[in-house]
N, C-alpha and C positions, 0 to 999 in steps of 0.2 A: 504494500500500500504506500501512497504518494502523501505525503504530510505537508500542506503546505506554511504552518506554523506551530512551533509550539511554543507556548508562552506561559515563564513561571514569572509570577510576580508578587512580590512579595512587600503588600503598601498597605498601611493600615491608617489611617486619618479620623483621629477622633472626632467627635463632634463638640464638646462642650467640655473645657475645663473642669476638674475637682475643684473643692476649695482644701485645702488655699493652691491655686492652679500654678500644674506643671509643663514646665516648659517641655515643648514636642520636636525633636529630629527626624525626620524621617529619611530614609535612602532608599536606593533603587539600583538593584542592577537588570541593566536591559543588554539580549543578544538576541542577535539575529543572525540566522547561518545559512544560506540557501543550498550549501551543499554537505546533503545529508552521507555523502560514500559514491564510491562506481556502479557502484546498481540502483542507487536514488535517481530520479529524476531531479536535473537544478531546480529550484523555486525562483522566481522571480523577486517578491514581495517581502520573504523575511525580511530582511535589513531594513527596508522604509516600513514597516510596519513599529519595527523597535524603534523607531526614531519617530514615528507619528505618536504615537505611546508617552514617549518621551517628551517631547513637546505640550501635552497635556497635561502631565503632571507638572513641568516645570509654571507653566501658563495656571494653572490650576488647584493645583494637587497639593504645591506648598515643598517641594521637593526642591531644594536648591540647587544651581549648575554644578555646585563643588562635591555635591551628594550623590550625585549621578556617575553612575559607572556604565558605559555602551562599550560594548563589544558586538562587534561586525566580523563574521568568516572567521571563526574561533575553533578550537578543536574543542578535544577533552581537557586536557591541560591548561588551555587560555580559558575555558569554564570555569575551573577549580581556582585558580588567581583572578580572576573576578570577584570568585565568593570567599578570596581570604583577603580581598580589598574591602568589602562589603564588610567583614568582621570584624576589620580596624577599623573604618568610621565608626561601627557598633560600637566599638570599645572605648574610642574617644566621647562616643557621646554618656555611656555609661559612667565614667568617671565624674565628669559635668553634673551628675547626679538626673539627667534629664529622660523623659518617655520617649523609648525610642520606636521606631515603626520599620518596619523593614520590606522592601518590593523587591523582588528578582522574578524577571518577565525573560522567556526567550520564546525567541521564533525560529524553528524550521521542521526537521524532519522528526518522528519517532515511530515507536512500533509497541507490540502488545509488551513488551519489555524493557524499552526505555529510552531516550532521546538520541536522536543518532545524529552526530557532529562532525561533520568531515570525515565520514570511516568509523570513527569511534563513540562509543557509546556508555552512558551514562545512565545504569538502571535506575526505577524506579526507586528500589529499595534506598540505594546511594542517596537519591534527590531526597526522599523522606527524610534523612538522615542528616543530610546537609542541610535540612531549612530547620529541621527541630533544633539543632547546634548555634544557630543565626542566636546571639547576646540579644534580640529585640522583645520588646514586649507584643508584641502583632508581629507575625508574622502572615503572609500569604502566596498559593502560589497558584498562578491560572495556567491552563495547559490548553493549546490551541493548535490540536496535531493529531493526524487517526491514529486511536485508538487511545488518546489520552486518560479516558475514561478509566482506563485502568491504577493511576494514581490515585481517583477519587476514592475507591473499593475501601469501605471499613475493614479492618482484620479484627473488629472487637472492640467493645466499649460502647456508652451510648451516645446516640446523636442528643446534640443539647437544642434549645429552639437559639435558630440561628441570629438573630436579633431582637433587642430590649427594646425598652423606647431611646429617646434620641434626647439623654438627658447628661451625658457626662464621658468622660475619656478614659473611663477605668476597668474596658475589653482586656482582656488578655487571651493568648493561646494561639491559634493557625486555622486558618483558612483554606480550601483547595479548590479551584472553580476548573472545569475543563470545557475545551469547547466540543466535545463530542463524546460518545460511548467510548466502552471497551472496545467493542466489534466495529466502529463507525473509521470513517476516512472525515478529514477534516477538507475541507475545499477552498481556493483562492481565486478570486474572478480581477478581469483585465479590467469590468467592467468598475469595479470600486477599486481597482488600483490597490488591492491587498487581500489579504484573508475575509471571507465572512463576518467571522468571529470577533477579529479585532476592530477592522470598520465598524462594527456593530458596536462595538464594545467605546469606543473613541467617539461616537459619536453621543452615547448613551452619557460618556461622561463632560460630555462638552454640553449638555443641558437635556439633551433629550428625553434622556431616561430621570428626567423631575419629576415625580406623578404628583407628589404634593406641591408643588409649588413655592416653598420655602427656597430658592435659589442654591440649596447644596442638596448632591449626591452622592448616595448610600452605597455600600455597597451591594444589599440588597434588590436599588433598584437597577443601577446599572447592570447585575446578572440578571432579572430579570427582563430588562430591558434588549439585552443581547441574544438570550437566550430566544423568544417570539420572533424577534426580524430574523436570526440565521435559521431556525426551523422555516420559518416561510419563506427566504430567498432560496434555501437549498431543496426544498422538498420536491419539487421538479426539475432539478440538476441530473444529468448522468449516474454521478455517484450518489444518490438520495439525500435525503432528509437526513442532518445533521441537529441531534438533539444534545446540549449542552447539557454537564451536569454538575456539581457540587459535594464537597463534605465539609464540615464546619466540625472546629472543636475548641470555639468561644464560651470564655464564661465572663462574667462582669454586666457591670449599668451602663448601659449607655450602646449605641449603634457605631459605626464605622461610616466615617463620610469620606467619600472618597476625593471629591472635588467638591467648592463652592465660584459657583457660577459668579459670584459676586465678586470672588479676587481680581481676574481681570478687568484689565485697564480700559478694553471697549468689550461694548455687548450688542448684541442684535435682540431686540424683544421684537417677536411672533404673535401678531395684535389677536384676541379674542377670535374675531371674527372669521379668521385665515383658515383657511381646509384642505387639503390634499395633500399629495407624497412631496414631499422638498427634496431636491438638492443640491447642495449647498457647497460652490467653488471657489478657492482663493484664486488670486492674479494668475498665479501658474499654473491656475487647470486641474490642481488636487481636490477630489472630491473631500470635504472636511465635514460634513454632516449630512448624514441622511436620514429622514423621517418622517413618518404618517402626521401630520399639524390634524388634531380636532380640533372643531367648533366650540368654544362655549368658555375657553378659560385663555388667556393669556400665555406665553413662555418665554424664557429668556435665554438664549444660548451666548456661551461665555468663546469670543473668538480673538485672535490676533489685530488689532488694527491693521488696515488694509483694504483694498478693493476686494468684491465678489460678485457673484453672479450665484442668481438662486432662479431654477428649474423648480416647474409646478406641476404633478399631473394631476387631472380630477375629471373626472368623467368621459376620458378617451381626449382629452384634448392639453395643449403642453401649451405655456406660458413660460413666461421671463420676465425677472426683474435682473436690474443693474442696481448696486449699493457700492458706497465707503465709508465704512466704520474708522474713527477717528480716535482719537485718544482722548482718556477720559470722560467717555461720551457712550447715550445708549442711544440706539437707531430703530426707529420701528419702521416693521415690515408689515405692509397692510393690503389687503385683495386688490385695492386699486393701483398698486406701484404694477403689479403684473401688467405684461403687452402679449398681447397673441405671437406665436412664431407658429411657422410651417412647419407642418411636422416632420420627422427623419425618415428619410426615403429606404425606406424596407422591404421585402420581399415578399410575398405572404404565403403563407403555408395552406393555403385551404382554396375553393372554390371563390371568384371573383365575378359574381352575374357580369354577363357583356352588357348591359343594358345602363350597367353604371357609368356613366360619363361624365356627369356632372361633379365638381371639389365637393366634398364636403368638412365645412368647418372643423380645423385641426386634425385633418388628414391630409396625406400624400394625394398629390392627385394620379388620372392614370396614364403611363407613357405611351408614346407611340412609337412603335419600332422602324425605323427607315435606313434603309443600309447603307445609299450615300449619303452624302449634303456635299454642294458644290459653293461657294459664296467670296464675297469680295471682305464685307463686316456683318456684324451680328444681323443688320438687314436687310442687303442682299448675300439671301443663301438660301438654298432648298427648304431647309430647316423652318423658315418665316411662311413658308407655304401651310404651314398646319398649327392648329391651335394646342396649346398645354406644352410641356414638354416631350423632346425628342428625344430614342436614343439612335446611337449611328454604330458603323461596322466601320466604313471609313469618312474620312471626313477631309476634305481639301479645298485651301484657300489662299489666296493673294493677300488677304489681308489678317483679319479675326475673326478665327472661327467657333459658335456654341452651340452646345449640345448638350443633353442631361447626362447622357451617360453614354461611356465610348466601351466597345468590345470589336477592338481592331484595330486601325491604324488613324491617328490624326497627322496632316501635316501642313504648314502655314508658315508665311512670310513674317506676316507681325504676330499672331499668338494662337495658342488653342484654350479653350476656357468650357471646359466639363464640370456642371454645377455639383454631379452626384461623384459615382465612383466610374473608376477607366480600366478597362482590362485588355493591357494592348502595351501599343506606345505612342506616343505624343511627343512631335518633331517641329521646333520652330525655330526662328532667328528672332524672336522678341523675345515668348518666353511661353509657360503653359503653366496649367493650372486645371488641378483636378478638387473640386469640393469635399470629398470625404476620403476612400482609399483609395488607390494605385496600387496593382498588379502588373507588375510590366514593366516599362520605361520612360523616362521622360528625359530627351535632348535638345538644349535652346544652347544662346547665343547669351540672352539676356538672363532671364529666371528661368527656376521650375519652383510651384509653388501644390502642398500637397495637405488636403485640409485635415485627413486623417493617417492610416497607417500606410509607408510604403514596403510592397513587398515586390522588390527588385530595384532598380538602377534608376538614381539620379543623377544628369551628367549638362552641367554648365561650364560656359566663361564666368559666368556674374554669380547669383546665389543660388543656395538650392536652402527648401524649407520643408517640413514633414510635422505635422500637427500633433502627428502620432507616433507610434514606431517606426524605425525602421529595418524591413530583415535582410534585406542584402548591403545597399552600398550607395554612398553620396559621393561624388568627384566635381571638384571645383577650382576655379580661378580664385574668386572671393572670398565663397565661405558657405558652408554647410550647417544646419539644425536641426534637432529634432527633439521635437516635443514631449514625444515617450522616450523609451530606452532604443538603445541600438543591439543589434544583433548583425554583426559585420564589417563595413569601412565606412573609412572619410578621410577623404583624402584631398587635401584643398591648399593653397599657397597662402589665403589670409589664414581664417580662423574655422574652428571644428567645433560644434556645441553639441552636446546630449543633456537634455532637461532632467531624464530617468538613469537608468543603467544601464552600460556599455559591458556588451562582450564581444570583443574585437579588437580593430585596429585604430587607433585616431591620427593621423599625420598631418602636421600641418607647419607651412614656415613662422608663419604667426603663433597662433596658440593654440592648444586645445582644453575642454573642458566639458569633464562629466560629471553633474549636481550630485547624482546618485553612483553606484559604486563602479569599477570599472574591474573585469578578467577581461585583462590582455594588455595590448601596448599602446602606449604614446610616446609618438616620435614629434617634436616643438623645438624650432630655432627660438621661439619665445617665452611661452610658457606653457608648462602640462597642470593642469589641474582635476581634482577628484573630492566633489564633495564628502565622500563617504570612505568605504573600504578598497583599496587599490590589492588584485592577485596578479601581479605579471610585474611589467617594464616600464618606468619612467624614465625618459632618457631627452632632455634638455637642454641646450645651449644657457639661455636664461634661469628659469627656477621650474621645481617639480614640488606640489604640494596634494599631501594625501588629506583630506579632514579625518578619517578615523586611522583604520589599522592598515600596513602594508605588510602583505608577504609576498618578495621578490625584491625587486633593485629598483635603486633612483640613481641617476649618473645625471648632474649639471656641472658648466661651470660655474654657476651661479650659485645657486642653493638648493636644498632639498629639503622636505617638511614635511612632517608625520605628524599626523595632530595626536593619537595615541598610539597603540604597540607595534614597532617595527621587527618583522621578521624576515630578518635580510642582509644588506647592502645598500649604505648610502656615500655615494664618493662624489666628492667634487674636487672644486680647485676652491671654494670660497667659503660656504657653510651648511652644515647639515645640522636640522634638530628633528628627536623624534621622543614623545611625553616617555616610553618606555622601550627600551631597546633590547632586541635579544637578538642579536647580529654583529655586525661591524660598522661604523663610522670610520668615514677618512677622509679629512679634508682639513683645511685651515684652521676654521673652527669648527667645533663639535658641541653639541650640547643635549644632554638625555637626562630623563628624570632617573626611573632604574632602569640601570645599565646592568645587562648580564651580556655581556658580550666583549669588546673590543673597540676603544677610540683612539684612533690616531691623526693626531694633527697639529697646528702649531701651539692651538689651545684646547684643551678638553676639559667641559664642563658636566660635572653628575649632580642629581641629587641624591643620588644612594647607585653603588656602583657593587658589584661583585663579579668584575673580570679586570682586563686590561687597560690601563689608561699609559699612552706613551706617548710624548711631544713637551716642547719647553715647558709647558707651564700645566698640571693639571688641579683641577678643584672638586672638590665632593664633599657633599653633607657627611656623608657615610659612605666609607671603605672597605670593602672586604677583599679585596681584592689586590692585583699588583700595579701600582703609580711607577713609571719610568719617566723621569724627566729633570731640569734644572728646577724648577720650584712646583713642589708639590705640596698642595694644602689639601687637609683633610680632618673634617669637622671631629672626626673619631680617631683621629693618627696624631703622628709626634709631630712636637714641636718647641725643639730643645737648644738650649745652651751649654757647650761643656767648655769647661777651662781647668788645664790640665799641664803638666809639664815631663817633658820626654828627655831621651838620652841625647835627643840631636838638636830639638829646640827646647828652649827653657823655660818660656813660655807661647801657650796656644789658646783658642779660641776655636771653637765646632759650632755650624749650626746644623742642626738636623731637621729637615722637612721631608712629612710623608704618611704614610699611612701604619693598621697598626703593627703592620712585620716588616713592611719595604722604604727605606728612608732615602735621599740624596742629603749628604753631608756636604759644606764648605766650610772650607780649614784656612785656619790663616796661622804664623807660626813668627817666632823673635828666637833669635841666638847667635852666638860666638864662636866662630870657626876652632877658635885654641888658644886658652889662655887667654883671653880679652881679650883678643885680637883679630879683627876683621869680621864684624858685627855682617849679621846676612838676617833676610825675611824667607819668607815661604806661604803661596797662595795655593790653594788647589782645591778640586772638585772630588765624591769619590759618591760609591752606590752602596747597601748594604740593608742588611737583616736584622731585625728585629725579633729575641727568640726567649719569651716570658717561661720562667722556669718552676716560680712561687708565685707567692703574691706579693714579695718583697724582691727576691730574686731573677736577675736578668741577663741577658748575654746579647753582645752588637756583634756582629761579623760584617766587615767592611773594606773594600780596596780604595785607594787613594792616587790622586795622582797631584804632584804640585811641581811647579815651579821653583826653584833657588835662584836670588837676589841677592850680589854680593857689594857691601861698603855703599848700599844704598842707589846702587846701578839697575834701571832697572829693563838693563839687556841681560838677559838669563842664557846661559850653557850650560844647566844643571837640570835634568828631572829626574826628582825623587816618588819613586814606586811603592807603596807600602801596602802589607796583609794585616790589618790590625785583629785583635778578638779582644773585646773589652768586657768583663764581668762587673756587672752596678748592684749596687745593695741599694735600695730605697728607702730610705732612712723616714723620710719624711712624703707629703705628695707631692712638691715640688722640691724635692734637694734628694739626691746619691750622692753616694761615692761610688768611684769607677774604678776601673785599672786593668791593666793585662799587657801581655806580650806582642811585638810587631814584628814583621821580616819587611827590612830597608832593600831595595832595589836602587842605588844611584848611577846614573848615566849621565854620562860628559860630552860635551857636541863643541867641534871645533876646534880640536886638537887640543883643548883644553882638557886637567888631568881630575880625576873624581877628589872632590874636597873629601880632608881627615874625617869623616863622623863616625863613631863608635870603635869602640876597643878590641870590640869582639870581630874578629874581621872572618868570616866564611869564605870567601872568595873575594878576590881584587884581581883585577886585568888594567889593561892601559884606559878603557874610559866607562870602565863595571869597578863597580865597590857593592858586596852584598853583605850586610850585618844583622843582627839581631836587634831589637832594641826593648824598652821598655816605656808605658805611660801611667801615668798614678792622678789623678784630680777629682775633682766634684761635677756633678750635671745641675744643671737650675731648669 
């Protein structure tokens, strides 16, 4: 079976403070995975679904950006560090003394036994397990994937009544909501741009699902809410009727709200009077609510400011209003904002009396099939011979040629302009234009413009545009768009847009850019961008930015950017950051929150590191790991003074920077060749170990290299080589004592002969002196 989400979440939102009232944290962790293994089918919708999800709670829910944890294309592994990032906000909020709430939502694949992530899989038993351990006082967790239902299954104990009245914040215990049976398959439509379940669910808590009216919801009603629309959008699907289910094991006063409609900053109230199915588009064409409006009471649904468009149906016929909801501001929507539109040109599955000829109000009207049209402009052309619209087989003109719908060939000097859909190809030097889908082709000079999905070849000089998807391919001089996801090329000298998600190619001199997640490559002389989660190639001259997670490579010479976990390779010439690294960094600068992996460059920056950091200068909160470089700071490592005096200088100076076992020492050093005579310095750099033996006790092992300056000259012929092993007793937290044995290596350059140091002579040649030595002093 095919899952096209599954969603744990785990958010509990009180209603009504105790007294004397406690302050509430709540968090969230959201994933979404569209690929469930090599025998899954990909899902399209996971990912924008955890991030529609997301968006509500933060708009709503009361869930802060800093509280949120999204994970996009995660396995098993990147699930489990999720839920032990999830544990430590728990845990910071717990100390706080504060009620804390917990939501972990994922979206994509499962089975009768447990969520399937990329290949791997995460039983149920495990999930159980892992939300009872959540430090939160609510916990909950919804599951929107076939056969979820098998999470819900009591093992025992009794059901409690799942909500109180709505008097106070003092729930406790866990939650489980699913969006289908044991035995059921969960479904995703193109047509809500996500899962059933969650659309239902998003939209249920963005106002819909009010039934009392008080401006916040429950979460009672939002599964009940969800639960009615996905039974009845699915119940005539392919794969049937998908029933939602539940297990509750709340005790406490008081209900769970999930969202109040009142937090946001604009609102759309749904006047009384208003009646039929809504729904409800932001600017960029996302369905953001959907729902049956009755007659007889008011509503108020909680949205983004922004422009929309809100679709009506009621009694066979469809309207439109246009809104902008504004900040700080409530908008009402009333029967009268609606206009009539013509209805969407559809097929119909049933008997169609011939006798029907006449429109009838908010219906299609009926075409007429003519196979050529011959014409100069829209009217002179065959086509203007017959009343309603036309459809054609071929279509040719000297100037501009329309038609409703093409099945075959159009060709024209200045444009073709198909109001419905084209099944064919469409050939101009102006440009062409199909109203809904394209199947086929479209080649101009000037546009090709395509109102809904194209499934085949868009190929201009100037632009090419797709309203919808696209499944094959865009190629352009300009610049390429497309309103849904892409599924294949684009390939254009200016710029590359996908509004959805890309699986493919994007290439382009100018830029490219995909809102939603991208498997595969972008190739950009200017910039690559990726809303969301990037699986493939970003490869750059200018900058390559991911918004969520990468697994695979970025190569700029500019920059590279991961908004969270990279699993990969990011190289530049200039700078690379990713929020979480488990890969390589290499470039100039480097910058990663946690670092498991490897940075190299001329600066590297962690906030908590547990691999390799090498280049002049590295920094880290927290070190576990090994710092190679001339100055290394490390919020958890050394950072020491020693002053000390040797057989060769009399006195010295060390500083030590570094992490807590790997240091880089500079040494600086005073003394007197023999006898007070012929005073010399000594500078140098060395690397070494840090190797805790007690709690008082400690051992340095360290190699040195320095320079020798004689009578204050500071042209040097001398370098001195040293192996030191320093044992420190820690007397105090800031003072030891130190001390141990060294082996001197001196070398002479320039015919010049190795100065007297040490007594103990090992070995001496004409410009080698090898001694022993000794050093004894304190550390600060």
């Amino acid at each position: 079976m095919i899952a096209p989400a599954v969603v744990l979440l785990a958010a509990a939102l009180a209603a009504a403070p105790a007294a004397p009232p406690r302050e509430v944290r709540r968090v969230a962790l959201l994933v979404g995975t569209n690929d469930g293994g090599p025998e899954r089918v990909r899902l399209r919708y996971a990912a924008s679904d955890a991030e529609a999800l997301g968006r509500v709670l933060d708009e709503l829910g009361g869930v802060a950006p800093q509280d949120e944890v999204l994970l996009l294309e995660v396995n098993r592994k990147g699930f489990y560090e999720g839920l032990e990032k999830l544990r430590t906000l728990l845990g910071e909020a717990k100390l706080s003394g504060r009620r804390t709430e917990a939501l972990v939502y994922y979206s994509g694949h499962s089975d009768e036994e447990g969520l399937l992530l990329r290949g791997d899989r995460v039983s149920y038993g495990e999930l159980r397990q892992a939300l009872a351990e959540l430090p939160a006082d609510v916990r909950i967790a919804i599951l929107d994937s076939c056969a979820s239902g098998t999470l819900a299954r009591r093992k025992g104990g009794v059901k409690r009544p799942a909500f109180l009245v709505d008097a106070s914040s003092t729930v406790q215990g866990q939650a489980i909501l699913t969006s289908s049976s044991a035995d059921e398959v969960s479904q995703e439509s193109d047509r809500v741009g996500g899962s059933f379940f969650t659309h239902n669910l998003v939209s249920g808590l963005r106002g819909a699902a009010d039934v009392t009216g008080d401006g916040r919801v429950t979460l009672h009603e939002a599964y009940q809410f969800a639960f009615h629309e996905t039974l009845a959008r699915t119940e005539k699907t392919q794969a049937g009727a998908q029933h939602p289910a539940y297990d509750m094991e709340l005790a406490g006063a008081g209900d769970l709200v999930m969202t109040d409609v009142r937090s946001t900053s604009a609102g759309l109230v749904l006047s009384d009077s208003l009646e039929g199915r809504l729904f409800i588009r932001d600017a960029e064409g996302r369905l953001a609510v959907e729902l049956n409006k009755l007659p007889g009471r008011p509503m108020e649904l909680g949205l983004a400011p922004g422009a929309y468009t809100v679709a009506r149906e009621l009694g066979g016929r469809s309207s439109r209003a246009a809104l902008q909801l504004r900040e700080g501001g409530r908008t009402a929507l009333r029967t009268e904002d609606f206009g009539a539109v013509t209805g969407e040109l559809t097929v119909s599955r049933g008997d169609v009396p011939k006798e029907v000829t006449a429109d009838v109000p908010g219906e299609a009207p009926r075409h007429r099939a003519q196979a050529f049209n011959i014409g100069f402009v829209p009217g002179l052309q065959t086509n203007s011979l017959f009343e309603g619209p036309v459809d054609n087989r071929v279509s040719l003109s000297l100037g501009v040629a329309t038609n409703a719908r093409l099945d075959g060939l159009a060709l024209a000097l200045g444009a073709n302009w198909t109001a419905a859909d084209a099944h064919g190809v469409q050939a101009s030097i102006g440009g062409n234009h199909t109203g809904t889908d394209l199947n086929g082709a479209q080649f101009s000079v000037g546009f090709n413009h395509v109102g809904g999905d194209v499934h085949g070849v868009q190929g201009t000089v100037g632009v090419n545009h797709a309203g919808g998807n696209v499944g094959l391919g865009q190629v352009a001089v300009g610049g390429n768009s497309a309103g849904g996801g892409l599924e294949g090329f684009q390939l254009s000298v200016g710029y590359n847009a996908v509004a959805g998600s890309t699986l493919g190619l994007q290439t382009a001199v100018g830029g490219n850019v995909t809102r939603g997640s991208l498997r595969g490559v972008q190739l950009g002389v200017g910039a690559n961008v990726v809303g969301t989660a990037v699986e493939g190639l970003q490869l750059g001259v200018g900058a390559n930015v991911a918004g969520s997670d990468l697994q695979g490579v970025q190569v700029a010479a500019g920059a590279n950017v991961v908004g969270r976990r990279l699993d990969g390779l990011q190289l530049s010439s200039g700078f690379n950051r990713a929020a979480d690294l488990h890969g390589v960094q290499v470039g100039l600068i480097n910058v990663g929150g946690d670092v498991s992996g490897s940075q190299v460059g001329l600066i590297n920056v962690a906030t908590r590191a547990s691999g390799l950091q090498l280049g002049l200068v590295n920094v880290a909160g927290t070190m576990k790991g090994a710092p190679v470089g001339i100055l290394n700071f490390m919020g958890n490592g050394q950072l020491h003074g020693e002053l000390y005096g040797s057989d060769i200088t009399q006195l010295n100076l060390d500083v030590k920077l570094g992490s807590e076992h790997v240091y880089t020492v500079f040494t600086g050093g005073l003394g007197e060749k023999r006898g007070g005579q012929d005073e010399f310095a000594s500078l140098g750099i060395g690397l070494g170990v840090h190797l805790v033996a007690t709690e008082r006790l400690f051992v340095d092992v360290d190699a040195l290299a320095s320079s020798i300056y004689v009578d204050r000259k500071w042209d040097s012929h001398w370098l001195l080589a040293q192996l030191r092993v320093k044992a420190g007793y820690q007397i105090a937290r800031r003072f030891a004592v130190i001390g141990g044995p060294t082996l001197n290596v001196q070398t002479a350059f320039d015919d010049h002969e190795p100065l007297p140091f040490g007594k103990l002579v090992i070995t001496e040649g004409h410009q080698v002196r090898i001694t022993p030595g000794l050093q004894l002093g304190v550390r600060i």
